[in-house]
C-alpha positions in Angstrom: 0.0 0.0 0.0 1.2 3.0 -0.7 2.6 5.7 2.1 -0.1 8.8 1.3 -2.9 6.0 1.4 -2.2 4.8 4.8 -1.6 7.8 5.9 -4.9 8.8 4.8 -6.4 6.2 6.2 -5.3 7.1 9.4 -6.3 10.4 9.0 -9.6 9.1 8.9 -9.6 6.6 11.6 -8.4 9.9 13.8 -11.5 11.5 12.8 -13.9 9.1 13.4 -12.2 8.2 16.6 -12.7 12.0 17.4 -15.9 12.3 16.2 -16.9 9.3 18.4 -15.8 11.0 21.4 -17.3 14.5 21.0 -21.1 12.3 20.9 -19.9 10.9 24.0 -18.8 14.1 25.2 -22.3 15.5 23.9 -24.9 12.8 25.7 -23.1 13.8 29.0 -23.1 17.7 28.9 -27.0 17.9 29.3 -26.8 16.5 32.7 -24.7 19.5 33.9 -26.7 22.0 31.7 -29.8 20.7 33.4 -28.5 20.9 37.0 -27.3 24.5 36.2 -30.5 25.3 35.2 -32.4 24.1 37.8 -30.1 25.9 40.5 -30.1 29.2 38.4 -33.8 29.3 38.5 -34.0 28.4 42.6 -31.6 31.3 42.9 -34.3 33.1 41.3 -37.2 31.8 42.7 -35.6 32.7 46.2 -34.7 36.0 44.9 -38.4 36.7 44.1 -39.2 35.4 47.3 -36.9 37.6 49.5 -37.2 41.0 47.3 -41.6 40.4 47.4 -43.9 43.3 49.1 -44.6 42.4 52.2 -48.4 42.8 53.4 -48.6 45.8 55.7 -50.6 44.6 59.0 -54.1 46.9 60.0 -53.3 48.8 62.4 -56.2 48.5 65.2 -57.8 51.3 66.9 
């Protein structure tokens, strides 16, 4: 076989290679995205919460 040949087909067993492990890379990222989302919006929430008009008691007379 000629060199350029296998070396191209190397090449392209690097890609794939590569390519395989950015999918795998991929499948795992939502996991974090997800719990970064969740905690984002419970900094929020509790934001809201804290920051909300209180209800100004009647006074009695």
């Amino acid at each position: 076989m000629d060199f350029e040949a296998q070396l191209a087909q190397q090449h392209r067993a690097d890609l794939h290679a590569r390519a395989a492990a950015d999918r795998l890379a991929a499948a795992v990222k939502p996991a974090t995205e997800l719990r970064t989302r969740v905690g984002w919006t419970l900094v929020g929430l509790g934001l809201r919460l804290v920051t909300a008009p209180r209800p100004v008691a009647a006074l009695a007379r």
